[in-house]
C-alpha positions in Angstrom: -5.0 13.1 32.2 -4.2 16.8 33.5 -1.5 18.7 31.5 1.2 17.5 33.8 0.1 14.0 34.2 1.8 10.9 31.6 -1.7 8.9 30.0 -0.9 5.1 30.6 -0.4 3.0 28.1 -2.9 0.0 28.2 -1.1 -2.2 25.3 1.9 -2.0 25.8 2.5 -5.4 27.3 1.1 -7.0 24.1 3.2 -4.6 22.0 -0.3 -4.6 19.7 -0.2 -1.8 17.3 -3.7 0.5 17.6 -4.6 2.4 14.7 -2.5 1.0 12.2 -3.6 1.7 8.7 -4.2 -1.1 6.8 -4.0 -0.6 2.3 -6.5 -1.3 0.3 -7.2 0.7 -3.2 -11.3 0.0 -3.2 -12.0 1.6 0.4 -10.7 3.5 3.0 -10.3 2.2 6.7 -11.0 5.6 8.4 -9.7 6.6 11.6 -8.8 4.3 14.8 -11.2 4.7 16.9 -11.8 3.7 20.5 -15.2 2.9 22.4 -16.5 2.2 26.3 -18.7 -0.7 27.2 -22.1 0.6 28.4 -21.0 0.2 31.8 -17.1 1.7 31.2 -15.3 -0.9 32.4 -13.5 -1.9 28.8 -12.5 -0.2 26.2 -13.3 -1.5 22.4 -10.6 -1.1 19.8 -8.9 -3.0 16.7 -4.8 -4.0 15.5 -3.6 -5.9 13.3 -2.5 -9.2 13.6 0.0 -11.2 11.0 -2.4 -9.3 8.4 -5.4 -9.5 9.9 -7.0 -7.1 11.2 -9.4 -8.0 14.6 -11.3 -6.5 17.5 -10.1 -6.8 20.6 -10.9 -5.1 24.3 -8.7 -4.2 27.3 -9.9 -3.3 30.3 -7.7 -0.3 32.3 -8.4 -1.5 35.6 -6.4 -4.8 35.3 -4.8 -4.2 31.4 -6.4 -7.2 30.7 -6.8 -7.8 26.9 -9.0 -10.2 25.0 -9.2 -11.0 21.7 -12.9 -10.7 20.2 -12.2 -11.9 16.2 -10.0 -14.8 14.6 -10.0 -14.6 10.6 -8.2 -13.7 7.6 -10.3 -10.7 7.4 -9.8 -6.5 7.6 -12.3 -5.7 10.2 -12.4 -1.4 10.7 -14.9 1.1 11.8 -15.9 -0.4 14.8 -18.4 0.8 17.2 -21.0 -0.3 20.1 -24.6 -0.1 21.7 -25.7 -0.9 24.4 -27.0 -4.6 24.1 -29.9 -4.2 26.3 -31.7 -3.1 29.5 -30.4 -5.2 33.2 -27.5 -6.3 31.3 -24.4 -4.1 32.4 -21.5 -4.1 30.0 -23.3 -6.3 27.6 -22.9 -4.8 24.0 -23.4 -5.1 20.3 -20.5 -4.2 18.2 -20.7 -3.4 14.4 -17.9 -3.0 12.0 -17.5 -3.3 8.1 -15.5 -6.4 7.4 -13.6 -7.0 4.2 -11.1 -9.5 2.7 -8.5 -10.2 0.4 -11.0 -11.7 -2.0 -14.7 -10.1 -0.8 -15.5 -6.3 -0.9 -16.3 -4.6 2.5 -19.9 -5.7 4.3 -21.7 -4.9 7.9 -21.5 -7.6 10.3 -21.9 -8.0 13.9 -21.2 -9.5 17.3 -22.4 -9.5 20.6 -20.1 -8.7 23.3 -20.0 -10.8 26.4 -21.2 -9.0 30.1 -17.6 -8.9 32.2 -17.2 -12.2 34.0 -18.7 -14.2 30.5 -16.6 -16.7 29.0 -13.3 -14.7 27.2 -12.0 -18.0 25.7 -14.7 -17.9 23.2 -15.1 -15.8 20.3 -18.5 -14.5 20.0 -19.4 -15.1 16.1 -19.7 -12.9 13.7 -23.3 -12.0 11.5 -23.3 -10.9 8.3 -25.6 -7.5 7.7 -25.2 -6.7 4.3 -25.1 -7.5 1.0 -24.0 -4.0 0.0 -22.1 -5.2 -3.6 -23.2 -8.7 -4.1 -24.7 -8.3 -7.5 -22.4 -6.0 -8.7 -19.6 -8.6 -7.6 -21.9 -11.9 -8.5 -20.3 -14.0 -11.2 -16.7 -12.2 -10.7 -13.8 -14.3 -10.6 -11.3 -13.4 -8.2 -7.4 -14.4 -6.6 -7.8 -15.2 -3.0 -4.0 -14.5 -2.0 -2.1 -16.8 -0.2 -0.3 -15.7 2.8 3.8 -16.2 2.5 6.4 -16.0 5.2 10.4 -16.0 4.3 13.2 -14.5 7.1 15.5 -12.1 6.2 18.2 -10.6 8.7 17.0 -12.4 11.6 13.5 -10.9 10.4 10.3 -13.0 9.6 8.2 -11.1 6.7 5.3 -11.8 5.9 3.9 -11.3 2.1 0.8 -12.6 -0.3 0.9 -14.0 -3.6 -2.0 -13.6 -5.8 -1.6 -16.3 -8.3 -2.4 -15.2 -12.5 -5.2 -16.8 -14.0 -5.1 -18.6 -17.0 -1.6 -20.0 -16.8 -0.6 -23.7 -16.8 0.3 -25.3 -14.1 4.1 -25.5 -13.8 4.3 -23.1 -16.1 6.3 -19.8 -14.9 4.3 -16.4 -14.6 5.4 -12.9 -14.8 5.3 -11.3 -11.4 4.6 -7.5 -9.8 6.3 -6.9 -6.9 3.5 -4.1 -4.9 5.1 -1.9 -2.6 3.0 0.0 0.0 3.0 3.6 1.4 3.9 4.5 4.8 6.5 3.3 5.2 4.8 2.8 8.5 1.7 1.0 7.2 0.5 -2.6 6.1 -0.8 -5.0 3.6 -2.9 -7.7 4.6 -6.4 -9.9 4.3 -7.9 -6.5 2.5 -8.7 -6.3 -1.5 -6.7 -4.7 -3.8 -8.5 -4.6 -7.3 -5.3 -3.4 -9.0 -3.7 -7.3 -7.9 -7.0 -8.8 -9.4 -7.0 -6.9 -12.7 -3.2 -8.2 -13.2 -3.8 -11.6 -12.0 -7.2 -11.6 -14.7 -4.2 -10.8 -17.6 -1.6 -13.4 -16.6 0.4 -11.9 -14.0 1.1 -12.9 -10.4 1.1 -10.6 -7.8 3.6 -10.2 -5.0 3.1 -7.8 -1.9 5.0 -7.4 1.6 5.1 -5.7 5.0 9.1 -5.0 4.8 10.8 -3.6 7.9 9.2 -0.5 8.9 5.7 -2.2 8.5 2.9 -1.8 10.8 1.5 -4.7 12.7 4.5 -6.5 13.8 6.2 -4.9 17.3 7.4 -1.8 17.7 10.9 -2.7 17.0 9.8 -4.1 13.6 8.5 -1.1 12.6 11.7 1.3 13.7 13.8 -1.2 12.0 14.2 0.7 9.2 14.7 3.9 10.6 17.7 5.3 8.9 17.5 3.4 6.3 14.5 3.5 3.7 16.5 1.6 0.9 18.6 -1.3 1.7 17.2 -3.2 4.4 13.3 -2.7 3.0 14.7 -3.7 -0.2 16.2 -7.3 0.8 13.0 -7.8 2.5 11.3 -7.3 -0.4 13.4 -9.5 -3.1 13.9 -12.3 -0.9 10.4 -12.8 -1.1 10.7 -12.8 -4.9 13.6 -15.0 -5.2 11.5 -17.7 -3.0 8.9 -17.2 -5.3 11.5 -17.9 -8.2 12.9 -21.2 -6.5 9.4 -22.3 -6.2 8.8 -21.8 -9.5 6.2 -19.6 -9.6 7.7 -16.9 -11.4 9.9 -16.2 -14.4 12.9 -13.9 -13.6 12.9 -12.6 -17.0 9.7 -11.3 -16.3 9.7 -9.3 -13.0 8.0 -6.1 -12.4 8.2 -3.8 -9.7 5.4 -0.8 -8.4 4.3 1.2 -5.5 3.1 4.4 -4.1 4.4 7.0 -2.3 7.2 5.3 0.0 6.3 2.1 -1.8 7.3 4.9 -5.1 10.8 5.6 -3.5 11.5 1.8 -2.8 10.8 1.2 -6.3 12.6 3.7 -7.9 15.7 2.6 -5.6 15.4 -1.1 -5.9 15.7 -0.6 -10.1 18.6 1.7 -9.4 20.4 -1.0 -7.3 19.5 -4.0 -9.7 18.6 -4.3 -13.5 16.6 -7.6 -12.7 13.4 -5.9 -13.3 12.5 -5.7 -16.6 9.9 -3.0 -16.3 8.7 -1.0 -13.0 5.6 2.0 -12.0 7.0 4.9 -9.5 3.7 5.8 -8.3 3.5 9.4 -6.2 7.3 8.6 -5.3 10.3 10.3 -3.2 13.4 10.9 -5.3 15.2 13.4 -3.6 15.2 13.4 0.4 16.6 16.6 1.1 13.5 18.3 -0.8 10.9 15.9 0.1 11.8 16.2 3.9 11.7 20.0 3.7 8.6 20.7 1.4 5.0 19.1 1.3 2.4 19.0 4.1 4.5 16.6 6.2 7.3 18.4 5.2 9.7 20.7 7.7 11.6 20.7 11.3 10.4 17.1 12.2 10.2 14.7 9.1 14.2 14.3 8.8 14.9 13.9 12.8 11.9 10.8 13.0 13.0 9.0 10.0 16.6 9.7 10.1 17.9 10.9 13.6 19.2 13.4 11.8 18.1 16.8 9.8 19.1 17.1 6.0 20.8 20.5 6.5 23.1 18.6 9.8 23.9 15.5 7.0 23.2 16.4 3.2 25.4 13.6 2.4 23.5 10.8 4.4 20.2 11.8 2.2 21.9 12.6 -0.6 23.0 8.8 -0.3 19.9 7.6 0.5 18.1 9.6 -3.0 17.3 7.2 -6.0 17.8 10.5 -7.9 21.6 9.7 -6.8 22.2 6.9 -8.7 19.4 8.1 -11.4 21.7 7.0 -14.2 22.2 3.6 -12.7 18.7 2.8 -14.2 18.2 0.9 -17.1 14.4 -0.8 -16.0 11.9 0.9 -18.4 10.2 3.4 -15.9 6.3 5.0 -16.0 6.5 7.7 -13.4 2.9 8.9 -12.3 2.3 12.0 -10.0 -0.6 13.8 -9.6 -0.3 17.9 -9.9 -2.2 18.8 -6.7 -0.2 16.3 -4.4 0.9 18.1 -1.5 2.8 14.8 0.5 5.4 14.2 -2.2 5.0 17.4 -4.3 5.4 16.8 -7.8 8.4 17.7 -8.4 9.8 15.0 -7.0 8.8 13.5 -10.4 9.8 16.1 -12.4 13.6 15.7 -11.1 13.8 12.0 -11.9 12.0 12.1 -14.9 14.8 15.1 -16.3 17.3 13.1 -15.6 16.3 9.8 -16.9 15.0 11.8 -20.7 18.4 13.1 -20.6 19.8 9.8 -20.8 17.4 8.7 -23.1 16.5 5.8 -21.0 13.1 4.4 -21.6 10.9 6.7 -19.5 6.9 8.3 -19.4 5.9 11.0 -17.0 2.2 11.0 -16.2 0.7 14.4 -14.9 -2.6 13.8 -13.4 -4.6 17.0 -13.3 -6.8 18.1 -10.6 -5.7 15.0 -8.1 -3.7 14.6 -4.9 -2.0 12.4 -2.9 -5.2 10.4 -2.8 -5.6 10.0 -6.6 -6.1 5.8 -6.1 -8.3 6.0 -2.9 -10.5 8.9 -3.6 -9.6 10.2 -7.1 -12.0 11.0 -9.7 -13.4 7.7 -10.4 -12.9 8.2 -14.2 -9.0 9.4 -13.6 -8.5 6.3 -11.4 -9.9 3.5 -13.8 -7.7 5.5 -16.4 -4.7 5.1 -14.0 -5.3 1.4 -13.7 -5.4 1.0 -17.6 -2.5 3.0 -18.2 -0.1 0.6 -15.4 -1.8 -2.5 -16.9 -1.3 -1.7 -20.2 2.9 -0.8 -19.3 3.2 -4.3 -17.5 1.3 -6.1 -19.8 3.7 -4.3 -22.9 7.0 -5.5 -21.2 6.2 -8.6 -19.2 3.5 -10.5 -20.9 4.0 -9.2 -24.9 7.5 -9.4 -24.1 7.9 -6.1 -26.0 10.8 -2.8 -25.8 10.5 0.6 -26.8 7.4 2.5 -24.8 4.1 1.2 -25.4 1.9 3.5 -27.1 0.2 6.2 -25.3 -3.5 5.5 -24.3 -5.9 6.1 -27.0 -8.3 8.2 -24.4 -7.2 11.5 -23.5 -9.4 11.9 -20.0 -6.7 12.3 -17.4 -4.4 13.6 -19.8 -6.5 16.4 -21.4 -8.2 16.7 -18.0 -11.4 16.2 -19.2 -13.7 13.1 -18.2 -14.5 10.4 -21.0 -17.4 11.1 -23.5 -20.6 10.3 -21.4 -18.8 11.5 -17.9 -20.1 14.4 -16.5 -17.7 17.4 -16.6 -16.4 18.7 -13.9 -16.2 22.9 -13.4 -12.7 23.4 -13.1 -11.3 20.9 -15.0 -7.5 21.9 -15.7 -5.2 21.6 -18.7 -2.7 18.4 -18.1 0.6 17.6 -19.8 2.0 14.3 -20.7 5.7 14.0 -21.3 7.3 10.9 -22.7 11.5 10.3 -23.9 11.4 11.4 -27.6 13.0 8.2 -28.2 11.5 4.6 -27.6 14.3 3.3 -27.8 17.4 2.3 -25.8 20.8 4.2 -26.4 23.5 2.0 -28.6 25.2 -0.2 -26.2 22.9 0.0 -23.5 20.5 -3.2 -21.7 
């Protein structure tokens, strides 16, 4: 459209949600994207759908929609060609196609002239075998989708069951909290899930209010409130999980990154149920974190919170973990990486002061050299060193049943900032610090 012409919004009807970004700590989705038909009377593009992700096509002249794909599947990148010659609007549509279980593949589908048959999905074929012996002989968690209601709210989750635990027998849990907020789990892998569910642990992830994938309204429903609401969300699927059986609330861990870091760090400031918990890339203080960073500045506040931090320093004061810092008891790793420029790292650096002050059981891990992106596109020698480090705290706390901090990793690569022996060094490699509570152990009196 000109300048002064509104575009038109083709979905709105079906209140589908275009371009939503789906998690996933293997692979990256890449950007929505959006193709004609041959003959430019449809437009190709993906949502989500209750976790799936699928292919769908509208056409403008009519707003007609119809849905291409049916699965519990993550299908992304998608793109067309021209099927072939005398056949108008018939196309071939490729896409990579991933699930909870399966790493990402090339398949296919042909897509219907206009006037075919739209009540039948056109299957889909297979392409590639891009990691099959790599992955051959690997035992993995398919999760199993989960729905409870909170607030008049259903949310959906997955549990990813631990291997190697009896049947009727209660498992630790980790609660995994995404980013976003406005973003979404769903039918796509997650390796850190399968590495905990290989040592014992179940796994329990959520789209809380704000989520992508669910209406608009769902996803506003937690503007003005990043804490309370997301959190309910989040442990009433836990305490189903409890009732069922299926996990031991003596044993409950919590984790997440980026917004997912903030819910954590303010769920185990509001409860001591967890018994230890991983602030990942977190937000502790509002008023600095919607004033600094690349997303930072005279929008962030008024989006999330109607409101700017320097018009109501007490709402985000009241809405900081760092606020009710001394609240927590929950042994806390905090990670950040040095180069982050979404939640800078100081955000870390103020949580972690004041929890070594109080002596509380806490570890700061600097990651040298990384950004924001430290689990998607990190260094892949810094991100399997990650992983280790968060399985080794969950596996010290809920599985050993241990207190005091666990030891500190026996390889120095992301803390020294230098790769493993055998990795090849990288030019500007930087010096890292790692900072721990001199004591590892509570304070007289405390949980």
């Amino acid at each position: 459209p000109r300048a002064d012409e509104a575009g038109e919004d083709l979905s709105a009807e079906s209140d589908l949600m275009v371009g939503s970004t789906m998690n996933s700590d293997l692979f990256g989705g890449g950007d929505a994207r959006l193709a004609w038909t041959p003959d430019g009377e449809r437009i190709l593009f993906s949502a989500p759908v209750e976790g799936s992700y699928e292919l769908f096509t509208v056409e403008p002249a009519t707003r007609r929609i119809a849905r291409l794909t049916e699965d519990r599947h993550y299908l992304s990148r998608a793109d067309l060609a021209p099927l072939a010659a005398g056949r108008p609007g018939a196309a071939r549509v490729a896409a990579v196609r991933a699930t909870g279980s399966t790493p990402p593949d090339i398949v296919s589908l042909d897509l219907p002239a206009p006037g075919g048959r739209v009540d039948r999905r056109p299957p889909l074929r297979r392409l590639t075998d891009l990691m099959g012996e790599a992955w051959r002989g690997m035992r993995l968690v398919e999760p199993v989708a989960r729905w409870h209601e909170v607030d008049g709210r259903r949310i959906q989750g997955w549990y990813i069951a631990p291997q190697g635990t009896r049947r009727g027998r209660k498992a630790p849990l980790v609660v995994e909290i995404h980013g976003g907020p406005a973003t979404l789990y769903g039918w796509s892998m997650f390796w850190e899930w399968q590495c905990l569910a290989a040592q014992g642990v179940g796994v329990y992830a959520c789209n809380p209010r704000g989520s992508q994938g669910y209406g608009q309204a769902f996803q506003a429903a937690n503007i003005g409130d990043w804490g309370e609401g997301p959190m309910r969300d989040v442990v009433g699927g836990v305490e189903a999980l409890i009732a069922e059986g299926l996990a031991d609330p003596s044993r409950l861990g919590v984790t997440g990154g980026s917004y997912g870091g903030y819910l954590t760090s303010w769920i185990i400031s509001q409860t001591d149920r967890f018994r230890a918990a991983v602030t990942c890339r977190s937000v502790s203080d509002m008023i600095s974190q919607m004033l600094s960073g690349d997303i930072g500045g005279a929008t962030f506040g008024r989006l999330e919170y109607r409101v700017q931090p320097w018009e109501d320093p007490l709402l985000y004061l009241e809405h900081s973990p760092l606020r009710y810092a001394e609240r927590i008891t929950t042994p806390l790793l905090i990670q950040h990486s040095e180069k982050d420029l979404r939640t800078p790292i100081g955000q870390a650096e103020e949580l972690f002061s004041v929890l070594r002050s109080l002596r509380r059981e806490v570890r700061l891990m600097r990651v040298p050299e990384e950004t924001h992106e430290l689990t998607r596109s990190g260094a892949p020698f810094r991100r399997v060193e990650n992983l280790t480090i968060i399985l080794d705290w969950f596996r010290h706390y809920l599985v050993e049943g241990r207190r005091g901090l666990p030891p500190l990793p026996r390889r120095a690569g992301a803390r020294s900032g230098r790769p493993p022996a055998g990795t090849p060094q990288r030019p500007s490699a930087a010096r890292s610090r790692s900072n721990q509570a001199k004591s590892s152990s509570r304070p007289r009196g405390s949980r």
